[in-house]
C-alpha positions in Angstrom: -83.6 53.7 -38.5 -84.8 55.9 -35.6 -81.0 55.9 -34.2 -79.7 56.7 -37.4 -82.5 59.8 -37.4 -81.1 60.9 -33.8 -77.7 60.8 -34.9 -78.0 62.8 -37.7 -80.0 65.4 -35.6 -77.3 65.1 -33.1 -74.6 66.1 -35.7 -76.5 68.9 -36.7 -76.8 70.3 -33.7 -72.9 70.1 -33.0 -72.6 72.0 -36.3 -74.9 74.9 -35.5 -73.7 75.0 -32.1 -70.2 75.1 -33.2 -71.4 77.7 -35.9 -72.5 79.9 -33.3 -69.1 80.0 -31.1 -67.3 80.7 -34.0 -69.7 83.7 -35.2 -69.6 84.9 -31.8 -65.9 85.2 -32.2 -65.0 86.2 -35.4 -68.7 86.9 -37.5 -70.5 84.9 -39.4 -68.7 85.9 -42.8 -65.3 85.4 -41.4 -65.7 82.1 -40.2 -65.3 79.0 -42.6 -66.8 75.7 -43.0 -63.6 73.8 -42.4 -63.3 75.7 -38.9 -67.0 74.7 -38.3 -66.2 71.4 -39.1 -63.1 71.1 -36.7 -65.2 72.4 -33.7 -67.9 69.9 -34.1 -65.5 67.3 -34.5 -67.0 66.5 -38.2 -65.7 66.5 -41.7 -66.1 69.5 -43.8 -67.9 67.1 -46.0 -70.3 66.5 -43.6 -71.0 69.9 -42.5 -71.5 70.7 -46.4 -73.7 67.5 -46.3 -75.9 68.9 -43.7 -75.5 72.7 -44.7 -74.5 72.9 -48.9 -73.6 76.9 -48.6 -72.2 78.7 -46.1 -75.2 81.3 -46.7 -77.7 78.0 -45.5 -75.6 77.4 -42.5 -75.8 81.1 -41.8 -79.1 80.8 -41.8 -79.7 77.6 -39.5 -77.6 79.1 -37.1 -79.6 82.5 -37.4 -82.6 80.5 -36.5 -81.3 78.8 -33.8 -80.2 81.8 -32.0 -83.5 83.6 -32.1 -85.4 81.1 -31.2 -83.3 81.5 -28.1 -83.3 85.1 -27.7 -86.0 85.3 -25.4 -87.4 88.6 -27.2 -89.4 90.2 -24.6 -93.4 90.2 -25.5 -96.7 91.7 -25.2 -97.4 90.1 -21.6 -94.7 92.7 -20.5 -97.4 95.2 -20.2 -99.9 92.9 -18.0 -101.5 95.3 -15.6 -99.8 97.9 -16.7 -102.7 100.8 -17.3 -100.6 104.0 -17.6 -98.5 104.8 -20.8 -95.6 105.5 -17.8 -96.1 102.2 -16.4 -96.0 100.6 -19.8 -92.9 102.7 -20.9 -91.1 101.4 -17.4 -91.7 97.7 -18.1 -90.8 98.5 -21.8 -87.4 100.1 -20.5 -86.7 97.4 -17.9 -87.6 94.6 -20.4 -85.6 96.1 -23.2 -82.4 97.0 -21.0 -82.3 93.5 -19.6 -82.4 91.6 -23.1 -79.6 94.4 -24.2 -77.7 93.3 -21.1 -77.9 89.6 -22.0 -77.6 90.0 -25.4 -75.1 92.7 -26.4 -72.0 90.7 -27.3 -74.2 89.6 -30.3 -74.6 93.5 -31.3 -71.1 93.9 -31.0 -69.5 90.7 -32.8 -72.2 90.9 -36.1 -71.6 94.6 -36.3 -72.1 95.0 -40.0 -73.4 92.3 -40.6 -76.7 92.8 -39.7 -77.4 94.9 -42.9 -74.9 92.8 -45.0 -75.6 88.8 -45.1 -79.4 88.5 -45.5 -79.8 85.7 -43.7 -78.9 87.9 -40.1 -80.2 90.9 -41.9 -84.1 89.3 -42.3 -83.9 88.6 -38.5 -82.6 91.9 -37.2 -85.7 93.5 -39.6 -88.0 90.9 -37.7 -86.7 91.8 -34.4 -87.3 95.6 -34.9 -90.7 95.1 -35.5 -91.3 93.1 -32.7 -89.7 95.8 -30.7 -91.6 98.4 -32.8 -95.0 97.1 -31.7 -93.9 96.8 -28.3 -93.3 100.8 -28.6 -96.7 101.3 -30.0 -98.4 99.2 -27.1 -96.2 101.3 -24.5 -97.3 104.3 -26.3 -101.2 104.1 -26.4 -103.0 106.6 -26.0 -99.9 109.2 -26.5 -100.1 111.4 -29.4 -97.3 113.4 -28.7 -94.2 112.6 -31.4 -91.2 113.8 -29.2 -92.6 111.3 -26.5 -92.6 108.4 -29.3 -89.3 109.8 -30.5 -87.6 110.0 -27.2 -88.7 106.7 -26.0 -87.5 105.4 -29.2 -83.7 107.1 -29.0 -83.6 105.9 -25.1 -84.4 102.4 -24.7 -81.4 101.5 -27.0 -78.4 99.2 -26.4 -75.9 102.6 -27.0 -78.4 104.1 -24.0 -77.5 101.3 -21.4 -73.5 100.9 -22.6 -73.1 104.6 -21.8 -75.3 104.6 -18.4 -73.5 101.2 -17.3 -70.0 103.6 -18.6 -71.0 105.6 -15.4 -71.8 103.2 -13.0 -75.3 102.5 -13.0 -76.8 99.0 -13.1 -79.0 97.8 -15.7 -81.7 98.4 -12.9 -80.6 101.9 -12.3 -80.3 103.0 -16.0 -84.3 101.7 -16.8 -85.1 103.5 -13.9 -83.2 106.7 -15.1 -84.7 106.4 -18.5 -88.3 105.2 -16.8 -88.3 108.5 -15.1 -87.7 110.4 -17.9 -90.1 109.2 -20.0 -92.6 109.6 -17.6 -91.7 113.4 -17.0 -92.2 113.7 -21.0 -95.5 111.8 -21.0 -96.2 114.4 -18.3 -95.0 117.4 -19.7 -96.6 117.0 -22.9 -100.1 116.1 -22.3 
C-alpha cells in the first residue's frame, strides 16, 4: 500500500512539474490538460484524476512554485539599524529575487489579475513585500521617501538599469544610494 502511496505522489509531481514548463512557456490559460498529460508521460485521464479542473491544477502548480520562490524575509534586515541600511538590503534582496524570477513576470503577464488561483498569490506576495517596505522604512515619516522606494525597487527598475549595463549589484547599489540621499534630504 505504501508503494502504491509513493507512486501516486510521484505522478503528481510529474504533473505539476510538467504544468509548470508548460505555463512558463505559453501561460497557464493557454496550456491544456492533454499537453500536461503528454509531458508527464500520463493519460489525460489521469491528470483529470489527480487534478478534476484545469482551474485546480492551476492552483497546485501555483503552490508549488511559491513555495519555491524563496521570497526574501524579515531576517534581511538583521543588523541593519539605519532606515539606509535597511532600504540597501531591501534593494539588494528585492533585485536579486527579480533577477531570478523575472521570466515568471513576463510569461503570466495578465494573468496575474485574471485566473484567481495566480491572482491570490501575486496579492499575497505584495504584502509580503509591503511589510518588508514598512520594516525598511521605520522610523521615516516622510511619504516621497516611502513612495520613491516603492517606484524603485521594481522589476521594470532593474530591466531598464541592466538595459544600460549595470549588474544586478550595480543597479541596488544605484537605487541604494538614492534612497539614502532622500532619507537624507528629507529629515
Amino acid at each position: 500500500m505504501r508503494q502504491r502511496s509513493q507512486q501516486v505522489a510521484l505522478t503528481r509531481e510529474r504533473i505539476i512539474t510538467a504544468a509548470a514548463g508548460l505555463f512558463a512557456e505559453r501561460g497557464a490559460r493557454a496550456t491544456s490538460m492533454t499537453e500536461v498529460a503528454r509531458l508527464a508521460d500520463v493519460s489525460t485521464a489521469t491528470v483529470t484524476n489527480h487534478f478534476a479542473t484545469p482551474e485546480l491544477l492551476i492552483e497546485a502548480v501555483v503552490a508549488h512554485l511559491m513555495a519555491q520562490l524563496d521570497v526574501p524575509g524579515e531576517e534581511i534586515f538583521a543588523g541593519k539599524r539605519s532606515a539606509a541600511a535597511r532600504l540597501a538590503a531591501l534593494a539588494s534582496a528585492m533585485f536579486e529575487f527579480f533577477e531570478r524570477h523575472s521570466h515568471w513576470y513576463y510569461i503570466l503577464g495578465d494573468e496575474l489579475t485574471q485566473v484567481p488561483a495566480i491572482a491570490n498569490a501575486d496579492a499575497a506576495f505584495r504584502r509580503s513585500v509591503q511589510r518588508l517596505h514598512e520594516l525598511a522604512l521605520a522610523g521615516i515619516h516622510d511619504e516621497m521617501v516611502a513612495k520613491s522606494a516603492a517606484g524603485l525597487i521594481h522589476p521594470a527598475t532593474l530591466s531598464a538599469l541592466k538595459e544600460v549595463g549595470m549588474t544586478v549589484d550595480d543597479a541596488a547599489a544605484v537605487v541604494s544610494d538614492f534612497l539614502a540621499h532622500q532619507t537624507r534630504r528629507r529629515r
